[in-house]
N, C-alpha and C positions, 0 to 999 in steps of 0.2 A: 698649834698648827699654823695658825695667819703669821707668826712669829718668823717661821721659816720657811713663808711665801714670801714676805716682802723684801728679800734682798734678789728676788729672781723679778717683782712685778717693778724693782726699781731699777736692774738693769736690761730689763725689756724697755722701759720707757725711756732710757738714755741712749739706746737705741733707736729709739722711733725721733727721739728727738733728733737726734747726728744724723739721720736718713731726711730729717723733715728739712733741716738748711739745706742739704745738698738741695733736696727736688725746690727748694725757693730761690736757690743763684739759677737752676736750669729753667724753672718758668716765669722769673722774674716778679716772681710774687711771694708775699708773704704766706707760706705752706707749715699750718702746726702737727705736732706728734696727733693731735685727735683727727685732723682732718684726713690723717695717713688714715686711720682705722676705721674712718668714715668709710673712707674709700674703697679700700679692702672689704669690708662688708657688705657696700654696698655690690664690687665684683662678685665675693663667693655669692650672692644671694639673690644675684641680677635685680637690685632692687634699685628703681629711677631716684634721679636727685629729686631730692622736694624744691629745689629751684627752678629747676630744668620745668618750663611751662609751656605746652603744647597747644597749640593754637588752630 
């Protein structure tokens, strides 16, 4: 079964990766495929950055 996951989890991640250049020429930062799904997680899940520090 994991056999004929991995050619869907590898072109999911070659996707997250072609999405991740684009958003790093538009925010002028270095932006990786995890920090996509960071982010998206943290939206579905309204969940605060752990850097984001409230004062």
């Amino acid at each position: 079964m994991f056999r004929s996951i991995l050619p869907f989890l590898a072109n999911g991640k070659k996707k997250l990766e072609n999405l991740a250049r684009i958003y790093s020429v538009e925010e002028g930062k270095t932006i990786t495929f995890l920090d996509l799904m960071r982010r998206g997680i943290q939206e579905k899940y309204q969940l605060k950055d752990v850097n984001d520090h409230e004062e």
